[in-house]
GUFILO-179607 format. One record per residue (C-alpha): x, y, z; residue number from 1; residue in three letters. Coordinates in pm, 1 decimal. Last residue first. Layout:
GUFILO-179607
+----------+----------+----------+-------+-------+
|        x |        y |        z | lovex | marvo |
+----------+----------+----------+-------+-------+
|        X |        Y |        Z |   NUM |   ALA |
...
+----------+----------+----------+-------+-------+
END
This chain:
GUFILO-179607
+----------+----------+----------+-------+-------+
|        x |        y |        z | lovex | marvo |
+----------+----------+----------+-------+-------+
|   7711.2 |  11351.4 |   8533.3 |    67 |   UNK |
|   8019.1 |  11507.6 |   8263.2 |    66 |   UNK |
|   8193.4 |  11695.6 |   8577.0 |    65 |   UNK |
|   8186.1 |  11418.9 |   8832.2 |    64 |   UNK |
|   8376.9 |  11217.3 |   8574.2 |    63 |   UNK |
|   8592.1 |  11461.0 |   8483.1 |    62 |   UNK |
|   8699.0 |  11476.1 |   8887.7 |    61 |   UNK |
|   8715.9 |  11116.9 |   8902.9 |    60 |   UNK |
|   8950.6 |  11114.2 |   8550.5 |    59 |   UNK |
|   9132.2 |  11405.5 |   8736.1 |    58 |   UNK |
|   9214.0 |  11232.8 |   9075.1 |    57 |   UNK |
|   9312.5 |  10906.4 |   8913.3 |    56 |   UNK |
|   9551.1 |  11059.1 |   8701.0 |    55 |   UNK |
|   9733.2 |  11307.0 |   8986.6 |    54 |   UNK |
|   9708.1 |  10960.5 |   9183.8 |    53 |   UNK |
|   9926.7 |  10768.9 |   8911.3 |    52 |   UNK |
|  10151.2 |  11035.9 |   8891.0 |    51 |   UNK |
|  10219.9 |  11061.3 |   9272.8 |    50 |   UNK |
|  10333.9 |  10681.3 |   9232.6 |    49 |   UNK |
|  10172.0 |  10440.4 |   9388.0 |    48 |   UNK |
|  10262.1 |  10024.3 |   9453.7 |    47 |   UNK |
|  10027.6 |   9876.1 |   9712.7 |    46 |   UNK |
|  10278.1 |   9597.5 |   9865.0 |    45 |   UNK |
|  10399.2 |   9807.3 |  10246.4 |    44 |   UNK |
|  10657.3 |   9892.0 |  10056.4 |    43 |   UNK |
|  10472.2 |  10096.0 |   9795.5 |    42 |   UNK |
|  10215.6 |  10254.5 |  10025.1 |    41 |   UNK |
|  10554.0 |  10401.7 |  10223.6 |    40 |   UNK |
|  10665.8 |  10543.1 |   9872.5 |    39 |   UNK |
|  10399.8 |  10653.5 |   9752.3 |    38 |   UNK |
|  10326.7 |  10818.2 |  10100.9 |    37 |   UNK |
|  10639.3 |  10984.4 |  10130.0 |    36 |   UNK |
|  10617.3 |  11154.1 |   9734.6 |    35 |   UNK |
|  10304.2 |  11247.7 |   9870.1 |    34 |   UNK |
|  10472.9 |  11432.3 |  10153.6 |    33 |   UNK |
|  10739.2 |  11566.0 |   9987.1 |    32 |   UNK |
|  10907.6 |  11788.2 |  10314.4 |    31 |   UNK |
|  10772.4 |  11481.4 |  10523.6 |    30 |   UNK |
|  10505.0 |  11547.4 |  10804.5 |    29 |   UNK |
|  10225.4 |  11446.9 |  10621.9 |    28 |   UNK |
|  10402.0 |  11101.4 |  10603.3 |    27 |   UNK |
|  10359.1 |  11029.8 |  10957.8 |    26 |   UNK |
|   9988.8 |  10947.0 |  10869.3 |    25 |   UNK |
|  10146.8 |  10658.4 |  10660.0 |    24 |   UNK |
|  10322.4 |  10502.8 |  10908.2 |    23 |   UNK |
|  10023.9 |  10564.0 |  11221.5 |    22 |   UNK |
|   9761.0 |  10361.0 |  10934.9 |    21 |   UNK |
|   9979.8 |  10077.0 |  10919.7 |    20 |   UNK |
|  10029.8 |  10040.2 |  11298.2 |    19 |   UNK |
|   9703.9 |  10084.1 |  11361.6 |    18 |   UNK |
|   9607.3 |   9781.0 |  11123.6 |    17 |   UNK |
|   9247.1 |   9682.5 |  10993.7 |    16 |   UNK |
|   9158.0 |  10027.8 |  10858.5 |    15 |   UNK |
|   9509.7 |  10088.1 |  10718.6 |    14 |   UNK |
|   9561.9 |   9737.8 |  10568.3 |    13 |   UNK |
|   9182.8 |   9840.2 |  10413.0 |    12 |   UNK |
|   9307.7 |  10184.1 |  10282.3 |    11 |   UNK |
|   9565.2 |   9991.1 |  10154.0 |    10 |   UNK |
|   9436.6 |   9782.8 |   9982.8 |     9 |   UNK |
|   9148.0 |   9977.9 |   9822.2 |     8 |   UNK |
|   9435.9 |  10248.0 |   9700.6 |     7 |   UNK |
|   9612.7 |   9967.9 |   9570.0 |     6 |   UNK |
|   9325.3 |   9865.6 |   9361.8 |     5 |   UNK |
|   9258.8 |  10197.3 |   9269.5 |     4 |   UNK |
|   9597.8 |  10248.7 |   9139.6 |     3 |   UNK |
|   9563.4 |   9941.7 |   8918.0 |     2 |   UNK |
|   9788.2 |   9652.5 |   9004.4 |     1 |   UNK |
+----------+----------+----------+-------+-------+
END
């Protein structure tokens, strides 16, 4: 699964689920907090790693950059 395709899932398990959306709120909290929220997202069946964000994060930037 790409990471925007787990991203998508899981911000719509987090939409449709308060329960979801409490867990990985609490992750803010942690002393790693994205390293918490990969990790959470990964359990919950929308695998991340803070690597795969970092990338996602700069090819959107880029993009915004070359329009």
């Amino acid at each position: 699964m790409e990471p925007r395709e787990a991203w998508d899932r899981l911000l719509a398990m987090a939409l449709a689920e308060e329960a979801v959306r409490r867990r990985m709120l609490a992750t803010r909290r942690e002393p790693d907090p994205l390293a918490a929220f990969c990790r959470e997202a990964t359990a919950l069946g929308c695998p991340l790693t803070p690597m795969a964000l970092v990338e996602a994060g700069e090819a959107a930037y880029a993009a915004m950059s070359r329009s």
